[in-house]
Each structure stands twice: as C-alpha cells, then as structure tokens.
C-alpha positions as CSV (number, residue, x, y, z in Angstrom):
1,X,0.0,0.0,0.0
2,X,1.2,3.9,-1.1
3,X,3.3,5.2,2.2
4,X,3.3,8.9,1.2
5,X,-0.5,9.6,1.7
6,X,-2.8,6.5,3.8
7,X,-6.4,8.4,3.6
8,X,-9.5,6.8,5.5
9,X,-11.7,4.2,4.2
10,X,-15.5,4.5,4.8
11,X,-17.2,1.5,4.2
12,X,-21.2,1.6,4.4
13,X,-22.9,-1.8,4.1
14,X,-25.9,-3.1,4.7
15,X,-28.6,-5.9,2.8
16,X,-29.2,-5.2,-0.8
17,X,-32.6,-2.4,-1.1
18,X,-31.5,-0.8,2.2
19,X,-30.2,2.6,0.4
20,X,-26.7,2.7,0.9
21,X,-26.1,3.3,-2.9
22,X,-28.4,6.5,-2.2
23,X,-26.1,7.5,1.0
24,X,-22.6,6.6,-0.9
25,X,-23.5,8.8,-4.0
26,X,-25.0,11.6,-1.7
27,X,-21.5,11.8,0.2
28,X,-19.6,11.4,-2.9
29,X,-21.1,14.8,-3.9
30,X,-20.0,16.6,-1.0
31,X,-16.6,18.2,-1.8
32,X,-15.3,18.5,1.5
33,X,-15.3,14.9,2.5
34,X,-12.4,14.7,-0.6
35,X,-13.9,10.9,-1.2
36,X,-13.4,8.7,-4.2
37,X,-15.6,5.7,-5.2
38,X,-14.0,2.4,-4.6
39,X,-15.1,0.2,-7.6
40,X,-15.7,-3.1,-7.3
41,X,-14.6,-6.3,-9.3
42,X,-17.0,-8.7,-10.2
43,X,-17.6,-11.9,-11.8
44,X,-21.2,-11.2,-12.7
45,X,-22.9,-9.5,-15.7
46,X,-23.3,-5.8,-16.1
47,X,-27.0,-5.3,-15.5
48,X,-28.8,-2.5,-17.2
49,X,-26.7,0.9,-18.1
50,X,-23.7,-0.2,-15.6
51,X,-20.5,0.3,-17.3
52,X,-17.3,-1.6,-16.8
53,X,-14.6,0.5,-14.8
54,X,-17.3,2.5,-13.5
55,X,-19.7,0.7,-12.1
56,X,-18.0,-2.3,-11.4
57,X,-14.3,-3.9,-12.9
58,X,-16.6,-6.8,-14.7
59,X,-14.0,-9.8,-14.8
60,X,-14.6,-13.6,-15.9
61,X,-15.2,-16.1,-12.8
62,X,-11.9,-18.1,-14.1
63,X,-10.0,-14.1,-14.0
64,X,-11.4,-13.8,-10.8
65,X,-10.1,-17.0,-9.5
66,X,-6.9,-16.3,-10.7
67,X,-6.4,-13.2,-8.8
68,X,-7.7,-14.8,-5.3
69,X,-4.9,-17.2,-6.1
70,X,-2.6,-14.3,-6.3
71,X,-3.6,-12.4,-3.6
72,X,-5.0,-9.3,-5.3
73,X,-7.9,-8.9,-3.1
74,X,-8.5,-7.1,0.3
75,X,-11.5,-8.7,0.7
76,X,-13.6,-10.9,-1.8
77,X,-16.2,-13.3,-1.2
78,X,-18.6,-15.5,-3.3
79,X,-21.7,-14.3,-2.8
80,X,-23.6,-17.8,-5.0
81,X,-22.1,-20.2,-7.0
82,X,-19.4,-18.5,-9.1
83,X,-20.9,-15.2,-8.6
84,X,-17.5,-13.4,-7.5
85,X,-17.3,-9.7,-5.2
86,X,-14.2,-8.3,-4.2
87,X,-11.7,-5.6,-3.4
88,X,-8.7,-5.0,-5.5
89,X,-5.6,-3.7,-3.5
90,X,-4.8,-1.8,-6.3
91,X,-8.0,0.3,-5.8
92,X,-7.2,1.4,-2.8
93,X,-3.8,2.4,-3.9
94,X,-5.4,4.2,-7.0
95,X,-7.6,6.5,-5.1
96,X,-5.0,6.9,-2.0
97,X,-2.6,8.2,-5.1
98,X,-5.3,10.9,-6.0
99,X,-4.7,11.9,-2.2
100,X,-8.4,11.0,-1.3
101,X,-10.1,9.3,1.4
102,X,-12.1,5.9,0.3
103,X,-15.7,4.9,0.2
104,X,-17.2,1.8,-0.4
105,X,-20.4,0.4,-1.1
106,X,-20.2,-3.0,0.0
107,X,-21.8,-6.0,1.5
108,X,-21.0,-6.8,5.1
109,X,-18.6,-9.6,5.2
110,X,-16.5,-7.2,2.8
111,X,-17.1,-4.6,4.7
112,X,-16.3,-6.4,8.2
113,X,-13.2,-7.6,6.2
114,X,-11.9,-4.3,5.6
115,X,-12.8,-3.1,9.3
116,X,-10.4,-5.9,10.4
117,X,-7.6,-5.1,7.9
118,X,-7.5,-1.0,8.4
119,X,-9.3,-1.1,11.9
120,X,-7.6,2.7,12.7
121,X,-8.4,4.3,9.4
122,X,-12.0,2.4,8.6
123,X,-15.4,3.5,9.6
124,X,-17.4,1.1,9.2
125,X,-21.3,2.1,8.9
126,X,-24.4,-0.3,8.3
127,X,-27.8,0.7,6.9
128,X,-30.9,-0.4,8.7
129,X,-33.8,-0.8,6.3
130,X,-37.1,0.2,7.9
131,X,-38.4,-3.8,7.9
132,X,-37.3,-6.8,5.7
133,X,-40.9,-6.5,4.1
134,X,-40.0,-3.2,3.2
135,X,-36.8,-4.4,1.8
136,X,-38.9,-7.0,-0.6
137,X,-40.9,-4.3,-2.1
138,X,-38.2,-2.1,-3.0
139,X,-36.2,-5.0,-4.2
140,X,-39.2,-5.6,-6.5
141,X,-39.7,-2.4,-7.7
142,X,-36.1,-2.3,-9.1
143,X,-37.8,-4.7,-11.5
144,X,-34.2,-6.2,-12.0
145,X,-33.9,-9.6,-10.8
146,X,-36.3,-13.2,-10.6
147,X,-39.0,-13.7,-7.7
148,X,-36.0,-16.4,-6.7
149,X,-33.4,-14.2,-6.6
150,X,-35.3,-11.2,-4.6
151,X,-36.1,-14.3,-2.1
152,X,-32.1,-15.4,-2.3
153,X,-31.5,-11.9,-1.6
154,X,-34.2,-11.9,1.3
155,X,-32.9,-14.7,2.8
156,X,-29.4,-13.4,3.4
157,X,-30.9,-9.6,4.4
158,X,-32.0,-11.7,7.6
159,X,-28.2,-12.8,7.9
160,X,-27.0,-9.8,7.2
161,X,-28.9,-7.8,9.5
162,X,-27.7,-10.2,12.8
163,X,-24.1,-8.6,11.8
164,X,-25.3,-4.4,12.5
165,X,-24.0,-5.1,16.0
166,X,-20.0,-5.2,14.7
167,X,-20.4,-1.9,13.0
168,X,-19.0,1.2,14.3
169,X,-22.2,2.6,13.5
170,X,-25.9,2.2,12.3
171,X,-28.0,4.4,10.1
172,X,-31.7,3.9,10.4
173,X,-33.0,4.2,7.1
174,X,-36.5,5.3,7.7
175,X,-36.3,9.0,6.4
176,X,-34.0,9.3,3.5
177,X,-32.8,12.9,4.4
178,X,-32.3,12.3,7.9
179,X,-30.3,9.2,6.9
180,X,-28.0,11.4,4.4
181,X,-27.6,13.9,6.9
182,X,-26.6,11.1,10.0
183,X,-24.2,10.0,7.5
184,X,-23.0,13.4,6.6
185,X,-22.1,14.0,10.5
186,X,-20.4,10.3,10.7
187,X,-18.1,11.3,8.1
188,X,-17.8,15.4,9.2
189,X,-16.3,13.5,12.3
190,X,-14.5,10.8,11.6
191,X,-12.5,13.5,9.4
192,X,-12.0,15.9,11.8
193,X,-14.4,18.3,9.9
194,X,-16.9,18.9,12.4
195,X,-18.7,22.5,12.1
196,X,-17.4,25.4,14.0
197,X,-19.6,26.2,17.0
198,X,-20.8,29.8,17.5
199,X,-18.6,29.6,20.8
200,X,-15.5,28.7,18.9
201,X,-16.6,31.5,17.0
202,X,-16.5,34.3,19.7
C-alpha cells in the first residue's frame, strides 16, 4: 500500500434495497469529504446501463479466481455459485494516489473484512432498512432480478442484518434525508471536519 498519503476508508454496508447506494452517492457529492468511489470487481454480468470500470471492474469467474490465487484482493467473497465480489488492493492504492479518502459500497462480510484489515483508518457504517418487508418491495420495484433471486436476496438480508452489531455505527434508514444527513455528520467527524460552533466562533 502507497506510504506517502494513507487516507481513511468508509465503508457503508448493509442488505441489498437498504439505500446505501443513495447514501454513498449523496457523500460522494459533498466536496469536503475529498472521497473517491472504490469500484468493485466482479464476476457477474453488467445489468442494465452499468459500465465496466465505472460501475464495477466486470472480470470472468476463471479471471477472478486467478487473482484470489494471487492475492490481489483485500477482501472478496462469493456471494452464490461462481458469482465473485471483491476488493482490489490496487483500488485502494489508486484513489490513495489521488490523495483522497475511500468509500465503499459493499456488503457486510466485505465490509467487516476491511474493518479488520485498516481497523484505525475504517469507519465502518451499516444501513438499517425500515423492515425486511420493506426491503422486498423495494427489491421488486427495481424490477431487476427473478421472484427467486429477490427471495435469495431476502434470505441473506435476515443474515446480514444479525451482523449491525459489529459496525461502528448504524443508520436507520427510515427517512432518506435524515439518513444522508446522519451520515454526513459520521463522516464530518470521523475526518475531523466537524462545524465550528458559535462559541469557537467568539
């Protein structure tokens, strides 16, 4: 990993439909955090408009594979049968070269993963959905995947939500702009950029 500049990583996780893709890219446009994406590899298909080296670095399961074997991954994990996620090390070193501080959008063994590799420099942060009917409905309105793969995704939201506990913290996701702004304070001061009070002021 880069020496000269070792920014923070943010990692935000939490089961798929819980918002945390609406929280990342709501931080990501605040200029003061400094924060790049971190892009993810995958072994999967691009779905819908995603783009390759934007969305996701979209690799073959056999590539993918390959680079566990070679330890090129932070973290990676295989979410269903061949279906690959993971970390690059070579991401993190990207955005750390642009002198900016990392956020991810990842699931919560990934997430956990990275907790446990940068435990000083990581806040880790997982989304509460409202309920994990709620969660159904807004997986189905994505109109993206199968009946059986919004109840394979179901299924592991129960898992996933029994981790919240290990997080450094928990968003609520109830109220979408009290969630972004909860998350905006997290970050404000884990960075050290909390607002100047009218005391410190005087």
């Amino acid at each position: 990993m880069s020496k000269e500049f070792k920014g923070k990583l943010f990692v935000f996780s939490a089961p798929s439909g819980s918002g945390k893709t609406t929280i990342v890219r709501h931080l990501l446009a605040q200029e003061r955090f400094n924060l790049e994406f971190s892009i993810s590899a995958t072994s999967r298909t691009p779905r819908g408009e995603e783009v390759d080296g934007k969305d996701y670095y979209f690799i073959s399961a056999e590539e993918f594979k390959q680079k566990i074997k070679n330890d090129e991954f932070l973290e990676w994990e295989e979410v269903y049968r061949d279906n690959f996620y993971g970390t690059l090390k070579t991401e993190v070193e990207r955005i750390w070269a642009l002198k900016k501080h990392v956020i991810f959008d990842i699931d919560v063994v990934g997430g956990l993963r990275i907790k446990k590799k940068f435990p000083d420099e990581t806040l880790a942060v997982f989304v509460k959905p409202p309920s994990v009917d709620e969660l159904k409905i807004r997986l189905k309105k994505r109109s993206t995947e199968s009946e059986d793969k919004i109840n394979m995704r179901i299924a592991k939201a129960s898992v996933e939500l029994a981790t919240a506990p290990q997080f450094d913290k928990i968003i609520k996701n109830y109220d979408l702009s009290v969630a972004l702004q909860e998350a905006e304070d997290l970050v404000d001061e884990f960075l050290g950029l909390q607002k100047v009070t009218s005391q410190e002021e005087e």
